[in-house]
N, C-alpha and C positions, 0 to 999 in steps of 0.2 A: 718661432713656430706657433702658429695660431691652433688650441685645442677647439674644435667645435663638435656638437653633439653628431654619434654616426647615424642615431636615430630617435623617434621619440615613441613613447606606447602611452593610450590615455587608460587610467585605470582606478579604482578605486583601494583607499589606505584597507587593509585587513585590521594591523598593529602596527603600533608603536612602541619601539622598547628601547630606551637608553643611545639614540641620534640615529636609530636603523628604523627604516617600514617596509612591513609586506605588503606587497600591491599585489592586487588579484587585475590582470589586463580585461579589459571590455572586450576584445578581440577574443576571450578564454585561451589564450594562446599560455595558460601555465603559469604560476605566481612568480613575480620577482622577488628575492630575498635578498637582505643587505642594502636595501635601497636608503642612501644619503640625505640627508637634509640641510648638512653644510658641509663646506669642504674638507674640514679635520675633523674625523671621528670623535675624537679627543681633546677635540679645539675648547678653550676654557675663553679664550673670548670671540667676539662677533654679535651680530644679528641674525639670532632662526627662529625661524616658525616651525611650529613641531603641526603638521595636518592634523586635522580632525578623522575619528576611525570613520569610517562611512563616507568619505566624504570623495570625490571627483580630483584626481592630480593625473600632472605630466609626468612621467619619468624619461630622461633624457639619456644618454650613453657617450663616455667618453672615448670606449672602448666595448668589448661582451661581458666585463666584468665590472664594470663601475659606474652601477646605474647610481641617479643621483632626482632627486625631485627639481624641476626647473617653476612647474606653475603650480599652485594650491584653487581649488574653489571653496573651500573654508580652512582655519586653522582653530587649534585648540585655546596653544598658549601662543606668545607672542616673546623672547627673551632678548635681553640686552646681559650680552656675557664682558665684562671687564677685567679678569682676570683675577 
C-alpha cells in the first residue's frame, strides 16, 4: 500500500520544540500543531532538518492527524543522527 500525502497547506514555522512545529497556514485557515520533521518522533538516528522559526514550509498529511513537513525554504540546524 502506497502512503501518499491527502493534502499539502504552505505555511510559515511559529516554533520548534524537541521534533514538533507550529505552523501558522498562509491560507489563516488555524495553526497546525504537532507538526513532524522526521518520521520517529523519537527517532535517534536519520537525517533532519529542524526549519528555521519565521521561515516558509510545506506541511503535508498522511491522514487529518499526521501532518508532517515535506519542503523547508530555510533550516536552522541541519543533523546527522547515528544512534
Amino acid at each position: 500500500m502506497a502512503y501518499l500525502p491527502r493534502h499539502c497547506v504552505v505555511g510559515e514555522v511559529i516554533s520548534y520544540d524537541d521534533g514538533l512545529c507550529e505552523v501558522d497556514p498562509l491560507d489563516e485557515s488555524g495553526n497546525i500543531l504537532g507538526v513532524k520533521i522526521q518520521a520517529e518522533e523519537d527517532g535517534d538516528k536519520g537525517f533532519v532538518c529542524v526549519p528555521k522559526v519565521g521561515s516558509t514550509v510545506v506541511v503535508s498529511f498522511l491522514d487529518d492527524n499526521e501532518p508532517y513537513i515535506s519542503m523547508f525554504s530555510e533550516v536552522e540546524t541541519i543533523l546527522l543522527r547515528n544512534g
